[in-house]
PAPA-369531 format. One line per field, with one value per residue (C-alpha): y, x, z. Coordinates in steps of 0.25 Angstrom, whole numbers, plus 2048, in hexadecimal, padded with zeros to 3 digits. Each point is the difference from the previous one (the first is absolute). Layout:
! residues N
north Y / ...;
east X / ...;
up Z / ...;
! end
This chain:
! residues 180
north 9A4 / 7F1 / 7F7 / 7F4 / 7F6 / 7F4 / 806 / 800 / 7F2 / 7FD / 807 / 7F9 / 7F3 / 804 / 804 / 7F5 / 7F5 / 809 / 7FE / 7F2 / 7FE / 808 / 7FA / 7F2 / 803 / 806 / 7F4 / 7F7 / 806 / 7FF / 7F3 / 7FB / 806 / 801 / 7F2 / 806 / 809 / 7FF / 800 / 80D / 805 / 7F8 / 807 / 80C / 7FC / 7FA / 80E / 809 / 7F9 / 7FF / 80E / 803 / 7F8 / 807 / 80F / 7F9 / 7FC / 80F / 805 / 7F5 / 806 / 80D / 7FF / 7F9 / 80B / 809 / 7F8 / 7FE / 810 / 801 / 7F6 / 804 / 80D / 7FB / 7F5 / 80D / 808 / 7F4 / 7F4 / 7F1 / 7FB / 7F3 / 7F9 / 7F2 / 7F6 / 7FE / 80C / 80F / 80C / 808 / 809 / 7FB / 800 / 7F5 / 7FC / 7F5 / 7FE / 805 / 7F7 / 807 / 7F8 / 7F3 / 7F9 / 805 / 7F9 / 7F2 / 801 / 804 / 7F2 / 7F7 / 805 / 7FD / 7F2 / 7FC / 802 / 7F7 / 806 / 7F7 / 80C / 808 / 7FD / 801 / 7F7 / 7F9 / 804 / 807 / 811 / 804 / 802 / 801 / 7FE / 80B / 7FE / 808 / 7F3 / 809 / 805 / 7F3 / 7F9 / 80A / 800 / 7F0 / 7FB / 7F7 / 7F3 / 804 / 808 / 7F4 / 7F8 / 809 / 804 / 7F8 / 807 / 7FD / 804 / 80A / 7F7 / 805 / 807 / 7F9 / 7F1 / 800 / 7FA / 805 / 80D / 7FD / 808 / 80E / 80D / 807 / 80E / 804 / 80F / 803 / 80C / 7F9 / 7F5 / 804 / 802 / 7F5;
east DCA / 806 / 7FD / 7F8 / 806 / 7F7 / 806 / 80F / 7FE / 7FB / 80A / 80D / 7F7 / 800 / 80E / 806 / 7F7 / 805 / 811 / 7FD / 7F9 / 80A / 80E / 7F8 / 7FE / 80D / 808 / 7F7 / 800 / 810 / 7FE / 7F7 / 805 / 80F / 803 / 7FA / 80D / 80E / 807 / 807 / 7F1 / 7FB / 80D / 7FB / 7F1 / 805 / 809 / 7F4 / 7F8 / 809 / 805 / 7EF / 7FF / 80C / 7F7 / 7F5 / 807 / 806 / 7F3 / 7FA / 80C / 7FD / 7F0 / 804 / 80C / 7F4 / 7F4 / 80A / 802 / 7F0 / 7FE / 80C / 7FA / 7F2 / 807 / 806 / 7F4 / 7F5 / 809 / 803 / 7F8 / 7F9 / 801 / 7FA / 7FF / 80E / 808 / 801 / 807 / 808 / 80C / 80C / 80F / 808 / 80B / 80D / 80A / 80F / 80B / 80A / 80D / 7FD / 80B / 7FC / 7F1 / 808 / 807 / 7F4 / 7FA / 80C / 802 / 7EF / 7FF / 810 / 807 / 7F4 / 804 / 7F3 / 7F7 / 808 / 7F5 / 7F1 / 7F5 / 7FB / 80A / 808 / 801 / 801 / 7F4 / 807 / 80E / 80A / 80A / 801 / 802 / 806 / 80B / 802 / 803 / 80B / 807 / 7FF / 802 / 7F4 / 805 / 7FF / 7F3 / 7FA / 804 / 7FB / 7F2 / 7F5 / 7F7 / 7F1 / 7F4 / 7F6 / 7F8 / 7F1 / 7FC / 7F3 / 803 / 80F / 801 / 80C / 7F9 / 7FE / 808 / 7FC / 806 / 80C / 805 / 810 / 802 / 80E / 7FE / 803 / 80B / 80D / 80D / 809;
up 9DE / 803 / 7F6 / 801 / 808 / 7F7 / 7F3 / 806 / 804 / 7F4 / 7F8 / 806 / 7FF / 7F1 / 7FF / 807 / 7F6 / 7F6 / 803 / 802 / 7F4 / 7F7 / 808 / 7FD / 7F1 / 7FD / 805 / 7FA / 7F3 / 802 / 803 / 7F5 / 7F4 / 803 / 7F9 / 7F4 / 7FD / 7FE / 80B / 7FE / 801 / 80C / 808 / 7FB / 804 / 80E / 803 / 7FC / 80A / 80A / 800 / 800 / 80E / 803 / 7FF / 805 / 80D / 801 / 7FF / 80B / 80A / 7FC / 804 / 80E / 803 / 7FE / 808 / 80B / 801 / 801 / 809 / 80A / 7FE / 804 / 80C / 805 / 802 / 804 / 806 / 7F8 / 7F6 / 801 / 7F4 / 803 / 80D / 801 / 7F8 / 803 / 7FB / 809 / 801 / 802 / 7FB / 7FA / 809 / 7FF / 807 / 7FD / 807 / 807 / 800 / 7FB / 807 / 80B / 7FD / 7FD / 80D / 807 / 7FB / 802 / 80E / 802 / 7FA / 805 / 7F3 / 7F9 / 7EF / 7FC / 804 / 7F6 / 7F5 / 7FD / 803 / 80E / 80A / 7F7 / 803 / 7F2 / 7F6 / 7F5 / 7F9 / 803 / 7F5 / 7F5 / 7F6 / 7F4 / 80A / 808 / 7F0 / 7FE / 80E / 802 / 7F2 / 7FA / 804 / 80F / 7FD / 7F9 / 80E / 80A / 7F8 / 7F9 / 7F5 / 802 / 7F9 / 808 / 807 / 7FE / 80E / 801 / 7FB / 803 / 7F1 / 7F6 / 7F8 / 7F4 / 7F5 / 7FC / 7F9 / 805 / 7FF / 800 / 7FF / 7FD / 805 / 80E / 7FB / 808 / 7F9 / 800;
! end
């Protein structure tokens, strides 16, 4: 016997109020009453929290690994999903691009715009959309006075704004530093 379609919506409506509300109370409880402790106990404090939102974010990708399986399922027995005016679920597969010799790419592109190199980069009229360097390796094979000649560190401009992000928390797992 299918359930209730009200009492399902209501349900994740509930639930959903209920992870916003409990994310929100954790991190300002963190927040609030952190300055109260020693520091040796606000790192604790900040690390339990931050290993919590760690589950929670697992348990967030775990729900969506599982809806995407019933709603492929369902996409694949009825057709797309409408979700709003302008969005739709459908089935599809992720696809890139891999580059097959890239000298021959870089000599493709000198030969079309007459040997011009200032397309060799990102931005209006530029072919890339992105660095390729790896700026770790390049470091190491050029020397850092030549590195810090040929590249500028910036700051993450904000996607919307274009403005400088501000600062936020990072994470470095030793587990991926390479071996010098």
């Amino acid at each position: 016997m299918p359930a209730d379609l009200d009492a399902i919506q209501t349900e994740i409506t509930a639930s959903t109020t209920a992870v916003r509300a409990n994310i929100g109370i954790t991190v300002g409880i963190v927040g609030d009453c952190v300055d109260q402790y020693s520091p040796a106990e606000q790192k604790e404090i900040i690390c339990a929290a931050w290993n919590w939102l760690g589950i929670v974010q697992a348990a967030i990708r775990e729900a969506k690994d599982r809806l995407n399986d019933t709603a492929l399922a369902h996409i694949q027995r009825h057709g797309d999903i409408q979700v709003g005016p302008t969005q739709r679920l459908y089935e599809g597969r992720e696809k890139t691009y891999v580059i097959r010799p890239n000298a021959d790419v870089i000599a493709s592109v000198l030969t079309a715009t007459g040997g011009d190199l200032g397309v060799l980069r990102p931005g209006d009229g530029g072919v890339l959309v992105s660095s390729p360097w790896k700026f770790g390796t390049l470091k190491t094979v050029l020397g850092q006075p030549v590195f810090d000649e040929l590249f500028l560190q910036v700051e993450t401009p904000d996607v919307k704004t274009g403005a400088a992000k501000g600062p936020k928390v990072m994470v470095a797992d030793d587990q991926f530093r390479a071996v010098r």
